[in-house]
Each structure stands twice: as C-alpha cells, then as structure tokens.
VEXDREN-2710 file (C-alpha; in Angstrom, 1 decimal):
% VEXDREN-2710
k/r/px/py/pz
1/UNK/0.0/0.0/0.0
2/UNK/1.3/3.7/-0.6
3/UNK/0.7/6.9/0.9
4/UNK/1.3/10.3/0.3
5/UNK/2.6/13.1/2.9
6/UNK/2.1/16.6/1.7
7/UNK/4.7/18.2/3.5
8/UNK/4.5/21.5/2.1
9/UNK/2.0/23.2/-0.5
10/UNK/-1.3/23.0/1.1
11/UNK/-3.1/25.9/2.9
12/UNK/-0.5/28.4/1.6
13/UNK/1.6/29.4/-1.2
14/UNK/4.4/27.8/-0.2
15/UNK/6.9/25.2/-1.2
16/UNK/5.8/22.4/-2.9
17/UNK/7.2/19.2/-1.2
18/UNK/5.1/16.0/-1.2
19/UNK/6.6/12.5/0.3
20/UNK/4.9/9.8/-1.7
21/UNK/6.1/5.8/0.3
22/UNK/5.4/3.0/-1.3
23/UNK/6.5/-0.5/-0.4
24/UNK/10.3/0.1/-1.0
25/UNK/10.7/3.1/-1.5
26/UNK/10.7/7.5/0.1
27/UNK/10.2/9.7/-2.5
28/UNK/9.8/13.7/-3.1
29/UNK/8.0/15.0/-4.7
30/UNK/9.2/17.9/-6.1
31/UNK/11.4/20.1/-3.3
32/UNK/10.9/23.6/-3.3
33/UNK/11.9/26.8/-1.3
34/UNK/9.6/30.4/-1.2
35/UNK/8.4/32.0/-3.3
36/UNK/8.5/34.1/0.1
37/UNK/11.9/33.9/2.4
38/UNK/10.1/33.0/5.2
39/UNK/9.2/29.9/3.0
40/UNK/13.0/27.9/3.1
41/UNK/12.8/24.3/2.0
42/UNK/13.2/22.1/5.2
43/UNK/16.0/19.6/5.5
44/UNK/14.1/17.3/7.4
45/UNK/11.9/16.8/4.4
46/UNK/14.5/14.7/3.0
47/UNK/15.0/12.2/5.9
48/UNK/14.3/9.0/4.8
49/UNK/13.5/10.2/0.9
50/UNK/15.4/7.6/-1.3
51/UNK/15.1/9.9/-4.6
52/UNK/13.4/13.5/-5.6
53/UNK/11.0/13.9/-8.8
54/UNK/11.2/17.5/-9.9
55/UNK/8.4/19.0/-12.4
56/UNK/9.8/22.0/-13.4
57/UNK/12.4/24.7/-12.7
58/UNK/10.6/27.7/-11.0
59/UNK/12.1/28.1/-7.5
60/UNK/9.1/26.9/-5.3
61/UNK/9.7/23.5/-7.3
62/UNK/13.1/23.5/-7.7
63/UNK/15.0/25.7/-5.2
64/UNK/15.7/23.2/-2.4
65/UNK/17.4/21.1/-4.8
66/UNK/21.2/21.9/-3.8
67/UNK/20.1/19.8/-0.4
68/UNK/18.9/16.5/-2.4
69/UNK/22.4/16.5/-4.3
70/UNK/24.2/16.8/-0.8
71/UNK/22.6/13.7/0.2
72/UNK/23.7/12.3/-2.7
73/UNK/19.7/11.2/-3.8
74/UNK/19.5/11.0/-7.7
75/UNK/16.7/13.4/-8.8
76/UNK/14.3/12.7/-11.6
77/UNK/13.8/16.0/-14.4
78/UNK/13.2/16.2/-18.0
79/UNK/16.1/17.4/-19.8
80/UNK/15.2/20.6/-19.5
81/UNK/14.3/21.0/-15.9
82/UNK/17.9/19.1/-15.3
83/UNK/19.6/22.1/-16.9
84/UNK/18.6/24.6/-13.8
85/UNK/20.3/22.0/-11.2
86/UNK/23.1/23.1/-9.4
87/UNK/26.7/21.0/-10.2
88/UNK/27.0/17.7/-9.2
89/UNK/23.0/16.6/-9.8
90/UNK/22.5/12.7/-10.1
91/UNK/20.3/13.4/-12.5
92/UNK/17.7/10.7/-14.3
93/UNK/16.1/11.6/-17.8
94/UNK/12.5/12.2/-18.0
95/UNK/10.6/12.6/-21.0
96/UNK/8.4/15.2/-21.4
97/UNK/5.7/12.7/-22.7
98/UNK/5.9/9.3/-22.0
99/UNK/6.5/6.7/-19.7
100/UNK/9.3/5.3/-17.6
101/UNK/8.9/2.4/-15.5
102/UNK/11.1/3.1/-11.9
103/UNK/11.5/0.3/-10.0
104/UNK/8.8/-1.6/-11.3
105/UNK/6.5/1.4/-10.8
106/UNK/5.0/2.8/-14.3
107/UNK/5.7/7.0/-14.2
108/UNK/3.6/8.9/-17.3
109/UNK/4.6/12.8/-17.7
110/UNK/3.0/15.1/-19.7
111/UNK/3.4/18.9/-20.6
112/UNK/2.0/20.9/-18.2
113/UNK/1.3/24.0/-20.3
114/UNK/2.9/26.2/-17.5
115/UNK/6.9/26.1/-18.0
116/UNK/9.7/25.0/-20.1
117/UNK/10.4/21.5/-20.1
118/UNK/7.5/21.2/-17.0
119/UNK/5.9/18.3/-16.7
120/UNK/2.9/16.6/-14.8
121/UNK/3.3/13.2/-13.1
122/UNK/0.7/10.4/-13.1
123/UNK/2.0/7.3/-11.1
124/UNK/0.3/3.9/-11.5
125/UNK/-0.3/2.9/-7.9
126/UNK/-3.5/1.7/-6.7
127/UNK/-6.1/3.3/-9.0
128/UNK/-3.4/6.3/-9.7
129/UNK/-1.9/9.0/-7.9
130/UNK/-1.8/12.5/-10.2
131/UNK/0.0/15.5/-9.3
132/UNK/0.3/18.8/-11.7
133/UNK/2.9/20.5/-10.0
134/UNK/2.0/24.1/-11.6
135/UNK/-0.2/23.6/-14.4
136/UNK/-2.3/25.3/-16.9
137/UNK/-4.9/25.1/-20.2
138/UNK/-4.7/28.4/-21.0
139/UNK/-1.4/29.2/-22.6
140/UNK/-0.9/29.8/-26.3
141/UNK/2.9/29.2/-25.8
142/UNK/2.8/26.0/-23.9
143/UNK/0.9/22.9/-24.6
144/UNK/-0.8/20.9/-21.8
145/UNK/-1.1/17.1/-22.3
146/UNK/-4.1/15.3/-20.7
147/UNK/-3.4/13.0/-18.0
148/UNK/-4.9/9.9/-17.5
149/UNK/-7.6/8.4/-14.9
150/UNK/-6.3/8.9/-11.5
151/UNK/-8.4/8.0/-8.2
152/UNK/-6.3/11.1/-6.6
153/UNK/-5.4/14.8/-7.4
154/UNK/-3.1/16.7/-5.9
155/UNK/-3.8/19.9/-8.1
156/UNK/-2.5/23.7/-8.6
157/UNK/-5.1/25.6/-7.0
158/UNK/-2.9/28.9/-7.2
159/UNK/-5.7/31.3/-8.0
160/UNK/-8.1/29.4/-5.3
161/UNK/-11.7/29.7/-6.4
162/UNK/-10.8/33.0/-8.6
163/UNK/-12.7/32.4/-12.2
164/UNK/-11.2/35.1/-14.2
165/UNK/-9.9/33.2/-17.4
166/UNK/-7.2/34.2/-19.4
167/UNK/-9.4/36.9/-22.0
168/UNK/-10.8/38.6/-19.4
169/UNK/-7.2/38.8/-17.8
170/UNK/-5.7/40.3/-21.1
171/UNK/-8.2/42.8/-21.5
172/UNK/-7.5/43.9/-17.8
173/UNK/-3.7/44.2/-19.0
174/UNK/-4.8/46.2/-22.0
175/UNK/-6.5/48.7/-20.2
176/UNK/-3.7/49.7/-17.7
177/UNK/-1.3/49.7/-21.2
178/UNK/-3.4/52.4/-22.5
179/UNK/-3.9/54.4/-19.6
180/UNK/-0.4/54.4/-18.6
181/UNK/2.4/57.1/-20.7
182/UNK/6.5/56.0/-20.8
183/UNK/7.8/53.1/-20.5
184/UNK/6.4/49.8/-18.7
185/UNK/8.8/47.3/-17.6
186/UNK/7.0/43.9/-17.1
187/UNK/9.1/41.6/-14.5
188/UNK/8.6/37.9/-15.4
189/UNK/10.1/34.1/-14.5
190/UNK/12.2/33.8/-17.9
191/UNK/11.2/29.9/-18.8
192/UNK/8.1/30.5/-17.9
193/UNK/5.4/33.4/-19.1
194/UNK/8.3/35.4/-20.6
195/UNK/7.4/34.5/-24.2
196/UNK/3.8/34.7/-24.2
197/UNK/3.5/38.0/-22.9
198/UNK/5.8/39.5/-25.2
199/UNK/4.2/37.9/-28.1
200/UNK/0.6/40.0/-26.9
201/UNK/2.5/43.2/-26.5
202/UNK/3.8/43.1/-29.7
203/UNK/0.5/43.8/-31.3
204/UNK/0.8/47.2/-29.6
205/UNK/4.9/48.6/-29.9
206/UNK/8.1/48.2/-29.3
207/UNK/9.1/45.1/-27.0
208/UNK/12.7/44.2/-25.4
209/UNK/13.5/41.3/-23.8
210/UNK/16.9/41.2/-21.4
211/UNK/19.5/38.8/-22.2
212/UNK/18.2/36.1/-19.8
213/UNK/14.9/36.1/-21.0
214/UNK/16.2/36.5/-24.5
215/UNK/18.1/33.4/-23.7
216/UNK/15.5/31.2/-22.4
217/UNK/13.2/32.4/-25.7
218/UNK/15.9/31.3/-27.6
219/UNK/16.0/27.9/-25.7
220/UNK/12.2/27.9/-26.0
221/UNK/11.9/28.1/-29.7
222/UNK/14.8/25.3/-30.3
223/UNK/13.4/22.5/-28.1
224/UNK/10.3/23.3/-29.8
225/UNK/7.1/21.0/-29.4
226/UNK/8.3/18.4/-27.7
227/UNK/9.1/20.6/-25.1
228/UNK/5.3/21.9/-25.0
229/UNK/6.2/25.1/-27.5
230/UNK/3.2/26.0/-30.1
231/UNK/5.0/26.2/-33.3
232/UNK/2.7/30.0/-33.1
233/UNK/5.3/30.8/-30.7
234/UNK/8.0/31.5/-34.0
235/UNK/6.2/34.6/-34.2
236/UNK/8.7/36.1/-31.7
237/UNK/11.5/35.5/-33.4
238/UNK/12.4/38.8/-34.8
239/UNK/12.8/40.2/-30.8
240/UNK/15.4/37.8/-30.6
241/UNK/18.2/39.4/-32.7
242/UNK/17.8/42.8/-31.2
243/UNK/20.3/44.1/-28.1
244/UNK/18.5/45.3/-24.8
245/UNK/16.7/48.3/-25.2
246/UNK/15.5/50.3/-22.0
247/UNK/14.2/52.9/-23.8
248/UNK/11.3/50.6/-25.6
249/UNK/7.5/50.8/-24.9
250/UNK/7.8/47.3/-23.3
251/UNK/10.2/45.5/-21.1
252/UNK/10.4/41.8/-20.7
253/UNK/12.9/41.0/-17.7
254/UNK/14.3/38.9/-15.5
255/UNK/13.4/38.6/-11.9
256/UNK/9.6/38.1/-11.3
257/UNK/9.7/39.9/-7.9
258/UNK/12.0/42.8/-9.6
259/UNK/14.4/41.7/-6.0
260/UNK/17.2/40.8/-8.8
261/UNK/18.6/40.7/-12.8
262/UNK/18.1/43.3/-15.4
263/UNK/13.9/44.3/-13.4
264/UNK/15.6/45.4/-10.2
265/UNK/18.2/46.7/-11.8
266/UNK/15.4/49.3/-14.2
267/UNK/13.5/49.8/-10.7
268/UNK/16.4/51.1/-8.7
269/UNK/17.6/53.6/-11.7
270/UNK/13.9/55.1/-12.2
271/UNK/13.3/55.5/-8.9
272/UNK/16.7/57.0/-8.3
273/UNK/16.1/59.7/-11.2
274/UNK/12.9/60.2/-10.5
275/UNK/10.6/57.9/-13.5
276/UNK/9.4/55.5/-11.2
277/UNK/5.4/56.7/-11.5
278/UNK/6.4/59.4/-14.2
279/UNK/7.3/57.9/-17.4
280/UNK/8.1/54.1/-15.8
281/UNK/6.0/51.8/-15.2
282/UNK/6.3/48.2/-13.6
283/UNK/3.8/45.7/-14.0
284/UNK/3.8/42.7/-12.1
285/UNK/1.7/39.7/-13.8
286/UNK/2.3/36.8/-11.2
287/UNK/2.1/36.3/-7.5
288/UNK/4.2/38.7/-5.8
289/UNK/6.7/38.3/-2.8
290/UNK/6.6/41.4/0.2
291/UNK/9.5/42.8/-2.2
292/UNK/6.9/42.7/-5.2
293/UNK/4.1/43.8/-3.1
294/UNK/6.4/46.9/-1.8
295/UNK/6.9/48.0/-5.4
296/UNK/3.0/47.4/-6.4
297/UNK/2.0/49.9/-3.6
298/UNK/4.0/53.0/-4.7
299/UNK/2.3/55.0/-7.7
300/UNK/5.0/53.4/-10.2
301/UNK/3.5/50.1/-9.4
302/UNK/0.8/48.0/-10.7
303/UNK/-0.6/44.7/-11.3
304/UNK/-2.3/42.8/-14.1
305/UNK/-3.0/39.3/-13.7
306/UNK/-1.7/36.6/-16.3
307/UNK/-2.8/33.9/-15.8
308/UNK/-0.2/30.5/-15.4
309/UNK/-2.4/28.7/-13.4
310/UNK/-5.9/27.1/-13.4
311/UNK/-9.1/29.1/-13.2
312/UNK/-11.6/27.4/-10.8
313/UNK/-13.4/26.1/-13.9
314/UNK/-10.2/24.3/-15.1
315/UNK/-9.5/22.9/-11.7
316/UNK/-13.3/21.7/-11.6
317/UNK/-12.4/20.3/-15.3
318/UNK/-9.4/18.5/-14.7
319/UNK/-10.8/16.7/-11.5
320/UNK/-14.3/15.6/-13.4
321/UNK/-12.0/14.3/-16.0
322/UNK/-9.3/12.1/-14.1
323/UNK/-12.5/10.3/-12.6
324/UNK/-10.8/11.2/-9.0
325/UNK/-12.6/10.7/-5.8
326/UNK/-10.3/12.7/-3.9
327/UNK/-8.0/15.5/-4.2
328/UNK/-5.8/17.9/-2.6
329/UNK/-6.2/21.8/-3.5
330/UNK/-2.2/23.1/-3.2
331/UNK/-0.6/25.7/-3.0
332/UNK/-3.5/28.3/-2.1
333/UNK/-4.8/29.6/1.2
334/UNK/-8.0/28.8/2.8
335/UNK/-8.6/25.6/1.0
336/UNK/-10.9/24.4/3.3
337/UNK/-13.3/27.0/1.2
338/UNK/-13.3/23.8/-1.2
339/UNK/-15.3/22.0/1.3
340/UNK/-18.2/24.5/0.1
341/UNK/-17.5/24.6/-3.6
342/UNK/-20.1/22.6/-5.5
343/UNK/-18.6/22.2/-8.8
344/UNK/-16.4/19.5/-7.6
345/UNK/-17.4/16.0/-7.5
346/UNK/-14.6/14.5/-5.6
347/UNK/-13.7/15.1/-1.8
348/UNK/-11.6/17.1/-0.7
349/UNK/-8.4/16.5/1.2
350/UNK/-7.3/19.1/3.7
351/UNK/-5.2/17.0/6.0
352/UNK/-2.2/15.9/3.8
353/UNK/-2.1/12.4/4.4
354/UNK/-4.4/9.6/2.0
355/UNK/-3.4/6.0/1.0
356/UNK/-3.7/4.8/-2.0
END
C-alpha cells in the first residue's frame, strides 16, 4: 500500500514538497523553497527520501534542490528542468511525454502547459496517484497534455476559487497599457510566461526582452514542441536578434519579484532619477513576494493578472475528467473553502495524508 505526505503546499503558497512511500521506496516530490523567504525548504523533508521527482524549474519546485544532491539522492527532471540544477546533480532523464517504469512502478509525464520543459506526473499505484505540479490550459505558448484516470489529485489551486480566465485577464492588461504614458517594464520568470506575454504586447509597440529572458526564448523556440512550445510561438523571433533596449515601450525581464537581474536593476535607476510613477511603469503579472508587493504599492507600481495557473473552472475540469474521488487543492490559502465549492465531485483533502 502507498501513501502520500504533503509536506509543504497546502493551505499556503508555499513550497511544494510532497513525500509519496510506497513499499520500497521514500520519495519527493518535487522540493521547493519560497516564493517568500520566510518559505525555506526544510531539511528534514528529506529524511528518509530515497530519490526526488522534480516537475519543473521555477524556485518553489526547484530551489531546495542543492540539499537533495548533498545527500547524494539521484533526482528525476526532463532534460530541460535538469539544466537549472546546481553542479554535481544525479540526474535521471525524464521525457516530457511518455512513460518510464522506476522500479517496477509505471511513471507517465506530460506537458503541463505552464513552463519549459514542466511536466505533470501520473504514477500507476492503486487506481493512480496525479499530481500537476503548476499547471495550466490556457497558454498559447505551452501545450498541456491530458493525464490519464487517477483516483487522486493533488492539483494547482494557485488562484483558489478565482474564475477570471485568461481573456478577461488580457483585457485587464490592455486597459492599464493604454492608460499608462513612458515606458512599462513587465518583470517575469524567464522559462516561464516570458514568451507569451511578449508575443501579446507586440501587437501594440516596441518590446525588449533582457538577455536572460532572450536566452531562455531562444532555448524555448529550439526545443520546440516536444518541449510543450506551439510552433505560433516562432512569431517572436524577430525580438530575438535585437540588443537590450531600455528605452522601448515594453520591457520583458528577469526577476519576477523585480528583487534581482536586469527588473531590479530598471526599478532602482527610475526610482533613483525620478521615473518610477512618471514615465516608468512596472507591471507585475504573477504572484508577488513582500519585495513585489512593496513596489506594487508605490504609484509606479501596478498589477495585471496573467494567468499561469488554473481558473476554478479548469481545476473543476481536470478533477471531473481524471474520474478522481479525492483530491488535494495546493498551493493556495483557505482551502478548506473547497469544502463549500459545489462544482467538484470529488472530496476534498485538507489533511495531507491519504493511502492509496
């Protein structure tokens, strides 16, 4: 009989850390730290764990990871994930759609139309065990591959029962564009909505993307769909070959939080001269950390939602359509307000633990 543990990832967003025992064997998965410091990823999490399964590289997934290679535990990535490791990472292949058999156990893993070279996992025990990681069915950059049946869930429930979807979202953008004069510097996770956002401001001017995001385009566009990128995505290409601009309409750049990399570097030079609220303009799409949040509230800062995770109505979906009876609503406060939530078919698990 297995079980699963969720250490971290449910009732806040936190870490995402789940310990999944089966009859011989510990494993995480996924081992994360943040997205807030007061979030670090907790070494006892690993005691016991005999390997790590990561999904994708954004640091809430991935960030812990430099403790799994200390104890020496090989971790499980696609390709692509493997690439944000730190040295020394026993790393083991995944495919980004497929299945591996581990130990006699059968692994699937799809795209999980969220981040480059993320994947979901689906593992055959009892009547199936899924878990998304991040996920979403909304992107027009990255393609999400069904799952199959799975008796449990353990879903991205980011946005909680929020049921904006992703037009209403972009016309929310589009209205703060127009209203606001200068430049607007839009801080973003490079692998992850980086691309797709560019490719909807370019409808309306200039765009620049900084070299790390121009990089992971770049890296994007070559694994291509196999990796989860639309061939649509190709469209970007002619941002590619131009240098950093900080003087275009539009500025795609690394950090998300603007607390590092080319965004903190803009937001510390407008607000030192004076164009922070003026004629600059940050943007913040995705959850924001207290360093975010600090920017947000002064009149240079805003935020626009983009969505990268599921609407209610897609986390209802998915459920209806693994056939689960139970599942686990991560990485979002307040989910016993689930309990109340009608749409869902399945019950809900607050505690952490379930057998499989």
């Amino acid at each position: 009989m297995a079980e699963i543990n969720i250490l971290s990832g449910i009732g806040s967003k936190g870490p995402g850390c789940i310990r999944l025992t089966t009859d011989k064997h510990v494993w995480l998965l996924d081992c994360g730290h943040g997205p807030e410091a007061s979030s670090p990823f907790e070494e006892v999490w690993l005691e016991g764990a005999d390997a790590v399964f990561i999904t994708h590289d954004h640091v809430d997934h991935i960030g812990g990871a430099a403790h799994a290679i200390r104890a020496g535990l090989p971790i499980y990535a696609t390709a692509i994930t493997a690439r944000a490791l730190p040295p020394g990472a026993d790393v083991r292949v995944l495919p980004s759609q497929g299945v591996s058999e581990i130990d006699g156990i059968k692994l699937h893993t799809g795209r999980n139309g969220h981040a480059l070279g993320g994947v979901w996992f689906h593992f055959d025990l009892g009547k199936g065990l899924f878990y998304s990681g991040d996920w979403s069915e909304e992107s027009q950059w990255f393609t999400f591959d069904p799952p199959p049946p799975a008796d449990i869930a353990l879903i991205d429930a980011s946005y909680h029962l929020n049921d904006i979807v992703q037009q209403q979202c972009k016309q929310e953008l589009n209205a703060q564009i127009a209203s606001l004069p200068g430049t607007l510097l839009f801080p973003v996770p490079p692998s992850g909505r980086a691309g797709e956002l560019a490719l909807h401001l370019m409808q309306f001017d200039e765009v620049s993307l900084d070299d790390t995001c121009r990089a992971a385009i770049d890296a994007a566009l070559k694994a291509g769909v196999k990796a989860g990128i639309d061939p649509a995505a190709a469209a970007i290409l002619p941002l590619l070959n131009k240098p950093f601009n900080p003087d275009a309409r539009f500025l795609i750049c690394d950090n998300p939080n603007a607390d590092g990399g080319m965004a903190w570097a803009i937001v510390q030079r407008w607000h030192d001269s004076g164009r922070l609220g003026r004629d600059g303009h940050v943007i913040f799409t995705g959850h924001m950390t207290a360093h975010a949040r600090s920017i947000a509230d002064h009149p240079g800062g805003r935020f626009a939602r983009w969505n990268v995770h599921p609407p209610l109505r897609d986390q209802i979906g998915l459920v209806t359509r693994l056939g689960a009876t139970r599942y686990a609503p991560l990485f979002c406060t307040l989910p016993e307000n689930y309990l109340i939530e009608n749409g869902f078919s399945a019950e809900v698990l607050l505690h952490g633990r379930a057998t499989l």
